[in-house]
C-alpha positions as CSV (number, residue, x, y, z in Angstrom):
1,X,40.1,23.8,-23.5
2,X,38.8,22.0,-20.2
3,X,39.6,18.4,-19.2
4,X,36.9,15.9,-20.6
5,X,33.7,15.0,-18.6
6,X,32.9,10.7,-19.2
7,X,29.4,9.3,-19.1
8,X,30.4,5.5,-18.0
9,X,28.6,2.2,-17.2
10,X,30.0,-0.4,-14.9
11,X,29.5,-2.8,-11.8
12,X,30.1,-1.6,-7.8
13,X,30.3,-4.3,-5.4
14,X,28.8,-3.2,-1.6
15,X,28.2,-5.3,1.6
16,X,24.1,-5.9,2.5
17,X,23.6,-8.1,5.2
18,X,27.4,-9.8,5.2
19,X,27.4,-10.2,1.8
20,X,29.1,-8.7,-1.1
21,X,26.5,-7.8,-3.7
22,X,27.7,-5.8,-7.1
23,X,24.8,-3.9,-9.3
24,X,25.3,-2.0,-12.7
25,X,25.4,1.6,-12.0
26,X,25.9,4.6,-14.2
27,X,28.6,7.2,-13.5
28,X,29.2,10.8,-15.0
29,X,32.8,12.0,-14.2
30,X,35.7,14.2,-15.0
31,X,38.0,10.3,-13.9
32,X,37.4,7.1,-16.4
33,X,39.8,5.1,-13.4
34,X,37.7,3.2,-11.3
35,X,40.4,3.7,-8.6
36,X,40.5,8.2,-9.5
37,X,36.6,7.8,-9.6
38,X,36.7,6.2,-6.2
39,X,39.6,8.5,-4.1
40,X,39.2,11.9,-6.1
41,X,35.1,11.8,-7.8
42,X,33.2,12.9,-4.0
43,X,30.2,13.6,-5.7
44,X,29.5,10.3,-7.8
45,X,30.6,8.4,-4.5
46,X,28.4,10.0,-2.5
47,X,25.1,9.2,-5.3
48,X,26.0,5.6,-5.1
49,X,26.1,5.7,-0.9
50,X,22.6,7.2,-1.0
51,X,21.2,5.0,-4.3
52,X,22.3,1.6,-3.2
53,X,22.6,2.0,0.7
54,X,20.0,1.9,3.2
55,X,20.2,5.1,5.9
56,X,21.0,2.4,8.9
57,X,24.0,0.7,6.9
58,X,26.6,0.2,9.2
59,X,29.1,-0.6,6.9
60,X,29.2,1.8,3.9
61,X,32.2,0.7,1.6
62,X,31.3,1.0,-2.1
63,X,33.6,-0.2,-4.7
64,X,34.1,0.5,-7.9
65,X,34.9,-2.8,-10.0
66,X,35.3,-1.7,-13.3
67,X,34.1,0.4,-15.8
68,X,32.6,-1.4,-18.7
69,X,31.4,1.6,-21.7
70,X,32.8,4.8,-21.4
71,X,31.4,8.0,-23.7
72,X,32.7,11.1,-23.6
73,X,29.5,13.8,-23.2
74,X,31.4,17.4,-22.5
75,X,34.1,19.0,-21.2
76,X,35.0,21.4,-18.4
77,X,34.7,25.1,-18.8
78,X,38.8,26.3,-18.0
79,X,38.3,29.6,-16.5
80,X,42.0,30.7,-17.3
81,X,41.3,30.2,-20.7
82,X,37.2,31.9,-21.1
83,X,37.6,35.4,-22.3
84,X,34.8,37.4,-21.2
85,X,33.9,40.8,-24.3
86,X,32.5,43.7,-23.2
């Protein structure tokens, strides 16, 4: 059995203009640790930079607050573990 995949909801804080502003944002990951979502999850962090940046940003820190509903929607296929029949 894989590790779980989490379909989550919660608030990210980024700089526009000087100024801290935070949004709602969705997140799917393998982490439900804001702080694991942020240093290991490339992927969602990367989807945020290009949904709540603009391409001339200078400063692109995006942070992860918390996480406010968490669902789990899957887990991940363990290859070790998948037999394959022939």
């Amino acid at each position: 059995m894989g590790k779980p995949i989490y379909y989550m909801t919660g608030k990210a804080t980024f700089i526009k203009n000087k100024h801290p502003q935070t949004r709602d944002v969705w997140i799917v990951s393998r982490y439900d640790n804001p702080r694991d979502i942020m240093k290991h999850d490339k992927r969602t962090m990367y989807r945020l930079d290009q949904e709540l940046l603009t391409p001339k940003a200078k400063q692109r820190t995006i942070i992860i607050d918390k996480v406010e509903t968490i669902k789990q929607v899957g887990t991940t296929v363990d290859v070790k573990t998948t037999h394959i029949r022939k």
